[in-house]
C-alpha positions as CSV (number, residue, x, y, z in Angstrom):
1,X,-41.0,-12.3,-27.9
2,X,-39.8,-11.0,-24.7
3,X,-38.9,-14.2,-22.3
4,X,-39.5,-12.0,-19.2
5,X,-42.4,-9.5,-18.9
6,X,-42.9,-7.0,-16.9
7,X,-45.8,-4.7,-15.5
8,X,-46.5,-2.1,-12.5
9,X,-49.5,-2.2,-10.7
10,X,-50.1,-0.3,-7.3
11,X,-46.5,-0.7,-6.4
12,X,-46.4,-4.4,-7.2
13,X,-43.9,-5.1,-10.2
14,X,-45.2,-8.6,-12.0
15,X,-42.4,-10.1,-13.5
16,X,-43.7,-13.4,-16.2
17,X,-41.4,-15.8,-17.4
18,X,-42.8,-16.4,-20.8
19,X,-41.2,-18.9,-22.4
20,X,-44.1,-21.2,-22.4
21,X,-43.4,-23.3,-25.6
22,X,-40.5,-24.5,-23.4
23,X,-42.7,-24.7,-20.1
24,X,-40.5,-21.3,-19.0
25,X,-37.3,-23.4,-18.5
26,X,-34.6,-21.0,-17.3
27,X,-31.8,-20.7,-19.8
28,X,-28.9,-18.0,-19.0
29,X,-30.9,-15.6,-20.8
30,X,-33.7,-15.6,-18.6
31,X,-31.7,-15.4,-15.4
32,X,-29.8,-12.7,-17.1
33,X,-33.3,-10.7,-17.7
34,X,-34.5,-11.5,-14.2
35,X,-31.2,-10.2,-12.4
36,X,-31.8,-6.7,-14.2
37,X,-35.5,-6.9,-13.5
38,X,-34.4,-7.3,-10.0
39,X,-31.9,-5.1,-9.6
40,X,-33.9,-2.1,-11.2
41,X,-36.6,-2.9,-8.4
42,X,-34.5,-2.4,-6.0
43,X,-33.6,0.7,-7.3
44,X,-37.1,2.2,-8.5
45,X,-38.8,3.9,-5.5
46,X,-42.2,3.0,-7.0
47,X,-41.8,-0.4,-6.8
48,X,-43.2,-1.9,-3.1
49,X,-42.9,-5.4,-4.3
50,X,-42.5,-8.1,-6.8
51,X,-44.8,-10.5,-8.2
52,X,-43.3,-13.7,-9.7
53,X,-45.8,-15.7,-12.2
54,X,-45.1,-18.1,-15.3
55,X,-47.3,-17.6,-18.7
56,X,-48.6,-20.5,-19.7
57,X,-49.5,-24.5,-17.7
58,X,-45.9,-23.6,-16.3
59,X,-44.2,-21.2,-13.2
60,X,-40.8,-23.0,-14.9
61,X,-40.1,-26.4,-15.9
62,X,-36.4,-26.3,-14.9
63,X,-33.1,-25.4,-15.8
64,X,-31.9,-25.3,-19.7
65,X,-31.3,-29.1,-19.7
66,X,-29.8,-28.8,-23.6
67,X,-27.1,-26.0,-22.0
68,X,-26.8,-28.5,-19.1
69,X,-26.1,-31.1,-21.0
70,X,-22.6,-29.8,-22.6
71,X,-21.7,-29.1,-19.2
72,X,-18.2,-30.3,-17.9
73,X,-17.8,-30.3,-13.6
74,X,-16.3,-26.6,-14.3
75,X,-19.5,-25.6,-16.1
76,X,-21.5,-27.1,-13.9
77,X,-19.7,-24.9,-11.1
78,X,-20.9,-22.2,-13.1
79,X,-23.6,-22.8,-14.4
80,X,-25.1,-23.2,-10.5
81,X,-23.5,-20.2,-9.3
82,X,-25.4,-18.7,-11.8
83,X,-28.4,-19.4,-10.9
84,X,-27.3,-19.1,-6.9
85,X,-26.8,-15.3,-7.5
86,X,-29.7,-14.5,-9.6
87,X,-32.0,-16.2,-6.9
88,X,-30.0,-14.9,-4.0
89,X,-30.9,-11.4,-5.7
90,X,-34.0,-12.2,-5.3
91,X,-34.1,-14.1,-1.7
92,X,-32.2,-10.1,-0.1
93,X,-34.2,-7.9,-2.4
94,X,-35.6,-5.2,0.4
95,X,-38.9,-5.3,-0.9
96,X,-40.9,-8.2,-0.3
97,X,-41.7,-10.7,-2.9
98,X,-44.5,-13.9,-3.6
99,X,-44.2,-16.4,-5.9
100,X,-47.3,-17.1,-7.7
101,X,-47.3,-20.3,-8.8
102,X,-49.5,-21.5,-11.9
103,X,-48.6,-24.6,-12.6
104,X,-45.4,-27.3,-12.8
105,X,-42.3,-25.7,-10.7
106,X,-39.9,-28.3,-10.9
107,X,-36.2,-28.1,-10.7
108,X,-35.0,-24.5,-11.3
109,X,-38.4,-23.5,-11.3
110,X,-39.2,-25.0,-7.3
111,X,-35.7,-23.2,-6.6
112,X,-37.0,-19.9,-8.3
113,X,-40.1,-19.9,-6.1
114,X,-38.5,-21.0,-2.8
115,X,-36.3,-17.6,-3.1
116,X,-39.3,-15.3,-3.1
117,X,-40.2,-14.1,0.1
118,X,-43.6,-16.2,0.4
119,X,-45.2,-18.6,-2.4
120,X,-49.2,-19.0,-3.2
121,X,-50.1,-22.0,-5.4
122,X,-52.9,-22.7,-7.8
123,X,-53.9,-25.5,-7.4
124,X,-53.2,-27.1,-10.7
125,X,-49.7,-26.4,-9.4
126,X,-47.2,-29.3,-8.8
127,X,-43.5,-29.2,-7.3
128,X,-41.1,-31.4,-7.5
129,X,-36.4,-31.7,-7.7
130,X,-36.0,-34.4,-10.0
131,X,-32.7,-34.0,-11.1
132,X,-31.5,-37.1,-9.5
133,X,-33.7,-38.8,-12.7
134,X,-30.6,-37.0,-14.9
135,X,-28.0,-38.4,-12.7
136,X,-27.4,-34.8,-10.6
137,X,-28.8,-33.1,-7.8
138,X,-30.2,-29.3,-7.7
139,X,-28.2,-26.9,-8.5
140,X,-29.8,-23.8,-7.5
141,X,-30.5,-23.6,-3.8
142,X,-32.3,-26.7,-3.8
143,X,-30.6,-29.3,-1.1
144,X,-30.4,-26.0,0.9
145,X,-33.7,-24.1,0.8
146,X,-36.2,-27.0,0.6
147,X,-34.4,-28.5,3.6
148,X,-35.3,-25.2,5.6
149,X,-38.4,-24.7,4.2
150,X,-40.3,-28.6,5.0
151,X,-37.2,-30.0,7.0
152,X,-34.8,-32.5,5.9
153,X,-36.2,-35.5,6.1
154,X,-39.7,-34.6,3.6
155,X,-36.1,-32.7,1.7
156,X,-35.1,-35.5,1.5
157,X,-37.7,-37.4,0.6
158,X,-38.0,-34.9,-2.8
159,X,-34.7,-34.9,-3.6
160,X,-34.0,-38.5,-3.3
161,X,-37.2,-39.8,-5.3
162,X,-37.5,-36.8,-7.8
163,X,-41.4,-37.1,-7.2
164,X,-43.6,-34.8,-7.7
165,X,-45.8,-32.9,-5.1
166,X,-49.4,-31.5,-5.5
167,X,-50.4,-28.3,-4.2
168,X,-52.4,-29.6,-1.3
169,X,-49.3,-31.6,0.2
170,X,-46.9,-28.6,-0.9
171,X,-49.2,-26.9,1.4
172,X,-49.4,-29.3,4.0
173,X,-45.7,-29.6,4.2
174,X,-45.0,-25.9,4.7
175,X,-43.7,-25.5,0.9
176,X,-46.5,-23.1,0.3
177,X,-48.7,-20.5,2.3
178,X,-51.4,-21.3,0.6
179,X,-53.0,-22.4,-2.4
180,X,-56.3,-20.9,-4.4
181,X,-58.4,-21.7,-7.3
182,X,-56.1,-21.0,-10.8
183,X,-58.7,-17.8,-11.6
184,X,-58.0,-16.6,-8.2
185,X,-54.6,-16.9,-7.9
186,X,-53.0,-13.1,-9.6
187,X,-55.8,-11.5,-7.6
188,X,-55.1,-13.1,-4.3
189,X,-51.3,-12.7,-5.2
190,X,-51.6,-9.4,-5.2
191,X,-54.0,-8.7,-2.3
192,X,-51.5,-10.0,-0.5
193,X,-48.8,-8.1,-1.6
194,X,-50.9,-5.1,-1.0
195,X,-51.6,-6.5,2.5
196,X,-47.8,-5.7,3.0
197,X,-46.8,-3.1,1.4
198,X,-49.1,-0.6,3.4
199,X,-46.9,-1.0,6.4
200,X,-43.8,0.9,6.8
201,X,-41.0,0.3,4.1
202,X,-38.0,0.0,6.5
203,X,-39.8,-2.4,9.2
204,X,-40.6,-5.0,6.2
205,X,-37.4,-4.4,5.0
206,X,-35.5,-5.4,8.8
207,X,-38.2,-8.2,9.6
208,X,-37.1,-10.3,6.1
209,X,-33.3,-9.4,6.8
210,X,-33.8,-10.2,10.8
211,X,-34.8,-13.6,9.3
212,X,-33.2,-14.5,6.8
213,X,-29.8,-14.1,8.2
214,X,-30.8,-15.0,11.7
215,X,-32.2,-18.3,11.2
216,X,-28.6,-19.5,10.6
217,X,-26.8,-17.8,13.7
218,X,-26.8,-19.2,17.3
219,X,-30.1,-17.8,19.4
220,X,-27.9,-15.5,21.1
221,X,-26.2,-13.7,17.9
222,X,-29.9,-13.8,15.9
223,X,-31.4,-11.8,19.4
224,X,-28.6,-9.2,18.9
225,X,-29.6,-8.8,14.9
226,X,-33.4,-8.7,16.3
227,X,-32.1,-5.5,18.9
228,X,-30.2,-3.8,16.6
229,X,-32.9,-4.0,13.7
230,X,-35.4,-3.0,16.4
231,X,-33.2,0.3,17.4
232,X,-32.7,1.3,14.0
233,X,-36.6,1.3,12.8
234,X,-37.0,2.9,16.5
235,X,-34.8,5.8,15.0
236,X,-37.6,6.1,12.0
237,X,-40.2,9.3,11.2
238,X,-42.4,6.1,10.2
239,X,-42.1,4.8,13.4
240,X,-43.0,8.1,15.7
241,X,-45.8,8.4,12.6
242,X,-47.3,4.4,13.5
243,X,-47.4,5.2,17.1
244,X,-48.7,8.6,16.9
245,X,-51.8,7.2,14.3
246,X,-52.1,4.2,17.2
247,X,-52.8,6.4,19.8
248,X,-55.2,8.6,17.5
249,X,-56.8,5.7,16.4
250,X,-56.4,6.2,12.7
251,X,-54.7,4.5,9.9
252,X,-51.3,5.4,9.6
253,X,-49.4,6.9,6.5
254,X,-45.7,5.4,6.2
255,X,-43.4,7.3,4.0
256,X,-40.6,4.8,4.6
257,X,-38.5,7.0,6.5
């Protein structure tokens, strides 16, 4: 059986973790699968986005916790700059991506869905970091993307009691962008997706990198990134082709150039 599925719809590529006998926990397997995904998507022309999605009453349980058990402090090292690169892949792919999440995302699996681009929840879904129950912390991005994502003290908060979160408060806090009914949840994932992805390629592409590497310079440096991604989709056919169809009043037809 295939631990990672994949299918091509529209220009969305759904990737499934399917590992659901083990609640889609992510052994180095899995995170190997998903890096290749990843990296093919980035390559394939005919892929405008990525759906992420678990099979089963799971998005992903966690880490491997019988690999992390073996784990010396040098493993450990390596065992979270594993996962750190794979879902760094994801967090700078140029295309957008949206987390769909079905059910339990806890540990790895929370850290997996905070690296897409945006997250929709079922809401059957629940959150949580409870590594601190094994006597470590998160491994994967954790500490780092939750605090950006709900702030440091509700960060905190997680991290520290290892609770779980439902898909209302998840919402609430900023965790999600919004949460549907489980049936609804693919379909809405992906008329969101499709939302996007008729806009012009290289825009998307410089709003998510004007983000995500300027919310960690000073105001002044992230305005320069903001120009400098602003000249360069300035310098686009898709950009005299948006204006042009403005002005016509029409809808326009990006060929991300």
């Amino acid at each position: 059986m295939d631990e990672l599925t994949e299918t091509l719809t529209d220009g969305v590529l759904t990737l499934t973790l399917n590992r659901p006998e083990k609640l889609n926990a992510l052994n180095a397997n899995l995170l190997n699968l998903l890096a290749i995904k990843l990296d093919h998507a980035e390559k394939n022309s005919a892929v405008r986005a990525v759906l992420l999605t678990g099979h089963g009453k799971a998005f992903s349980a966690g880490a491997d916790i019988q690999h992390l058990a073996t784990c010396n402090g040098e493993q450990g090292y390596a065992f979270a700059c594993h996962g750190q690169r794979v879902f760094r892949q994801l967090e700078t792919l140029s295309k957008p991506s949206l987390a769909a999440i079905n059910g339990y995302a806890f540990g790895g699996g929370c850290e997996l869905a905070m690296a897409a681009t945006l997250r929709i929840a079922s809401n059957q879904a629940k959150f949580a970091q409870p590594e601190v129950k094994l006597g470590i912390i998160p491994g994967y991005g954790g500490t780092q993307r939750l605090t950006r994502l709900i702030g440091k003290g509700r960060a905190l908060d997680l991290c520290l009691s290892g609770r779980a979160l439902d898909a209302g408060t998840a919402l609430l806090w900023g965790l999600v962008n919004e949460v549907v009914a489980a049936v609804d949840l693919l379909p809405r994932a992906h008329a969101i997706l499709q939302e996007i992805i008729q806009w012009a390629p290289l825009a998307i592409q410089s709003i998510m990198q004007s983000i995500d590497y300027g919310m960690n310079l000073s105001l002044n440096d992230a305005l320069h990134l903001e120009a400098i991604h602003f000249a360069k989709v300035c310098a686009t056919k898709d950009k005299m082709e948006g204006v042009q169809a403005f002005l016509e009043k029409r809808q326009p037809s990006f060929s991300g150039q």
